[in-house]
N, C-alpha and C positions, 0 to 999 in steps of 0.2 A: 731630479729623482723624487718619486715620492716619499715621505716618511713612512716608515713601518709601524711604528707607533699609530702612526695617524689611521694607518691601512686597517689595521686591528682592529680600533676601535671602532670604525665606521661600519666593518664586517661583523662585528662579536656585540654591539651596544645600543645599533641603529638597526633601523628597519630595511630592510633591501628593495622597498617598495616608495615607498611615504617616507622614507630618509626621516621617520621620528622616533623618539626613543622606543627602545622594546619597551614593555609593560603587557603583562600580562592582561587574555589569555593570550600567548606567542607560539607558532604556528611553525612548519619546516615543510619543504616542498620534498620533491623525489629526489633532488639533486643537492639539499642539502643547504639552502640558504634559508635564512630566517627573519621572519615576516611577522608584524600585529594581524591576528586575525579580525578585527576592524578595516584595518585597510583589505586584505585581501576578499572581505563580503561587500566592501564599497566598486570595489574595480569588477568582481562577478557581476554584481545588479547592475553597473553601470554601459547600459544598451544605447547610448546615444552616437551620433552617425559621426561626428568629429573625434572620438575617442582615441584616445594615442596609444598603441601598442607598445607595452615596453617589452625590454628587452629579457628585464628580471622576473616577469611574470606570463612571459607566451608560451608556455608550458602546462601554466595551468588554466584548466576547463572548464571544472570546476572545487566545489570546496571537498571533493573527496580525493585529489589530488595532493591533500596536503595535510600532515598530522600534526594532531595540540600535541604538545612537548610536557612532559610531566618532569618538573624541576624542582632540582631541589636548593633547598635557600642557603645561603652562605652567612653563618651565624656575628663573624667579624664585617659585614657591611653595612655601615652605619646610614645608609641611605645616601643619596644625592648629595654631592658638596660644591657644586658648583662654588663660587665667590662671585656673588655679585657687587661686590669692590674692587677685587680684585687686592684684598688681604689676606689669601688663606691658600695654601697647597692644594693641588684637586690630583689625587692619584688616580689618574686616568685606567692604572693597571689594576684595582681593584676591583674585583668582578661580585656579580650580583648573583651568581649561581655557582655551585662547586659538584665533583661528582660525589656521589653519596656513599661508596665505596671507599676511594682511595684519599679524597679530599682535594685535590685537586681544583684551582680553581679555574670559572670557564673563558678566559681574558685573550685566547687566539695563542698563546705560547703552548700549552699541547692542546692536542687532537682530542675533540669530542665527537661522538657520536648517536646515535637514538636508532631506536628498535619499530619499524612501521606496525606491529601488533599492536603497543601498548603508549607507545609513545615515550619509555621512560628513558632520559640520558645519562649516559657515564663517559668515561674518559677510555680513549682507545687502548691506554696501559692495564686499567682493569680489569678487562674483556680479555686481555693477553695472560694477566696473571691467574686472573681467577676461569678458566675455560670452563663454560656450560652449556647445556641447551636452553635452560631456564633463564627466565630472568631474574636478575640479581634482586630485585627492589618488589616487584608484584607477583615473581610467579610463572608467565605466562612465555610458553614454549615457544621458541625461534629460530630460524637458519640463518644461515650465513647471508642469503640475498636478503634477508631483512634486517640487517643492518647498514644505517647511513650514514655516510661520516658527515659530518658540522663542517662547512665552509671550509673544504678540502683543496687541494691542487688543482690541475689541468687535468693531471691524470684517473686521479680521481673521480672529477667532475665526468670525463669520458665514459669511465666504469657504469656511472649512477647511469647516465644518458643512454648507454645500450639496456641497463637493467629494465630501464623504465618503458622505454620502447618493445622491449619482446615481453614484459607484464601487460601493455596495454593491447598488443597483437593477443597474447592466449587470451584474454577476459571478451576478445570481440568475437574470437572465434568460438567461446563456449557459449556465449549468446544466441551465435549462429545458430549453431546446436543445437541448443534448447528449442528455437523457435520451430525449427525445422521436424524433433519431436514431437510438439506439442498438433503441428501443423499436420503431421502423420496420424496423430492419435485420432482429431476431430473429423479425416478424412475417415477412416476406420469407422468410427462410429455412424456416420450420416450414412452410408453404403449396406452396414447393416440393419439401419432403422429403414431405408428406403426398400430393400429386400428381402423381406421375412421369410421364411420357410413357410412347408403348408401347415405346419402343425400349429404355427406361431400367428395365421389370420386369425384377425379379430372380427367380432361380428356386433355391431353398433345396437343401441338401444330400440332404434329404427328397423332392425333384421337387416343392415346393409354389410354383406362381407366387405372386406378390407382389402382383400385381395382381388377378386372377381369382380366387383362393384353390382352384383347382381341383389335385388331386394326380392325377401321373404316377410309375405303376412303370413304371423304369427298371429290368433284367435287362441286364446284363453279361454278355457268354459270347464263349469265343474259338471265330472261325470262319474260314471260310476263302473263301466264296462272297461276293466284293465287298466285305466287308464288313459284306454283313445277317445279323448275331446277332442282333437284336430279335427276330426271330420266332418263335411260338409251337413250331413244330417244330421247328427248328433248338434250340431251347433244351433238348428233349427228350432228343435224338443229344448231346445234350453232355450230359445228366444219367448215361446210359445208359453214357456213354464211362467218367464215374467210377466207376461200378459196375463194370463189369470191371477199371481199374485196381488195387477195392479188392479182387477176386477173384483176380486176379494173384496179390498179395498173401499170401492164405491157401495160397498154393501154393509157398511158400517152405522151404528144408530144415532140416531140424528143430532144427541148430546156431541157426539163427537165432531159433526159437519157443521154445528154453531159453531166452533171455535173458529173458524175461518172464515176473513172478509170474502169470501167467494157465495156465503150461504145465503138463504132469502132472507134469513132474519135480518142479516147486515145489512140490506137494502131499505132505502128509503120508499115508502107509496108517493104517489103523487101529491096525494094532500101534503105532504111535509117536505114536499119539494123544493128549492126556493124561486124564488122570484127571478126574472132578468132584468129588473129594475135594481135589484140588493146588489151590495157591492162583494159580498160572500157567500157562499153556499150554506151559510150557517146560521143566517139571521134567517125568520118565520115571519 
């Protein structure tokens, strides 16, 4: 038969994983066993093909499956006493955590539990004495399915096991949901944008309606009869007006017509021509 003693300590001291000591930060799955969360971020990352499934950890998927434990310290535990002589008592029933409530310490003889909100534990008899919806330690409001008992029974373990299962069914199925909204919404809108009313055709910079695909030249011209420039003659009288402006123009006096290399004066005569023997137009 196994020792109980023995049993306890392996369940309530050791890792359920990595079989090494707890030490913080310490971790709790759905089901209530308790893990380094070191080892449980080394066995997530670890993707390689000979990988061994265990048995304490095929549950979880990933690291949101499992909650940090907020503990609290046990002021009579003078740390580790191992005997490495093997001259000194090692009280193996000395625990390293107690509940913060009742005092209680956490060594497998009573029942602990923790709160999936917050993560913070107490002892199953505190939760009995003191009834709340609040938590006792931070605050933060909780139901009954969100409590988990600490390395509980058979039957126990059954309870957590259905809980966990119909939590991870609604969260797939609100997924659904959501997508299936969101998939609505984007259909909606493209149907709209693809179908505009008439009021709602746009007409491009080009004159191309949006709707019809039919192009309007649009002519711009300033006039002065109501406001109809569009029209074919009027656009004319206005072509006709910039031609005499630019005839204006050439009738300007000759100080002004020097200013441009286009005048005679910018031109060179023949005399000061250069050569086609020079290697620039600039040498004489």
């Amino acid at each position: 038969q196994v020792d109980k003693n023995a049993e306890l300590v392996a369940r309530w001291f050791y890792c359920a994983m990595s079989q090494e000591k707890l030490c913080r930060p310490i971790v709790a799955c759905e089901l209530g066993r308790l893990y380094n969360k070191d080892a449980i971020i080394e066995y997530l990352l670890d993707k390689s093909a000979d990988k061994i499934p265990l048995e304490a950890a095929s549950h979880i998927k990933s690291i949101k499956n499992v909650t940090e434990l907020n503990l609290a310290d046990n002021p009579a535990w003078s740390g580790d006493k191992e005997s490495i002589k093997g001259d000194k008592y090692d009280d193996m029933q000395s625990a390293r955590f107690i509940c913060p409530v009742v005092g209680l310490e956490m060594n497998g003889k009573h029942r602990f539990c923790f709160l999936r909100n917050c993560g913070c534990v107490f002892s199953e008899r505190a939760l009995k004495e003191i009834k709340s919806e609040v938590c006792h330690k931070c605050g933060v409001p909780f139901q009954e399915e969100d409590v988990i008992i600490l390395n509980g029974n058979k039957e126990d373990v059954e309870v957590l096991k259905k809980r966990m299962e119909d939590r991870r069914l609604k969260s797939k199925l609100e997924k659904k949901s959501k997508k299936c909204k969101s998939a609505e919404s984007a259909s909606q809108q493209d149907t709209a944008e693809d179908s505009p009313g008439p009021s709602k055709a746009k007409i491009g910079k080009d004159g191309v309606n949006a709707s019809s695909g039919e192009k309007r030249q649009i002519i711009f011209t300033k006039g002065s009869d109501n406001g109809n420039s569009s029209v074919p003659g009027k656009a004319n009288k206005a072509a006709s007006a910039t031609k005499r402006s630019i005839a204006d123009s050439e009738e300007k006096s000759e100080a002004y017509k020097s200013i441009f290399t286009s005048h005679s004066s910018a031109k060179r005569p023949k005399e000061k021509s250069s050569n086609w023997v020079t290697h620039t137009a600039y040498c004489f």
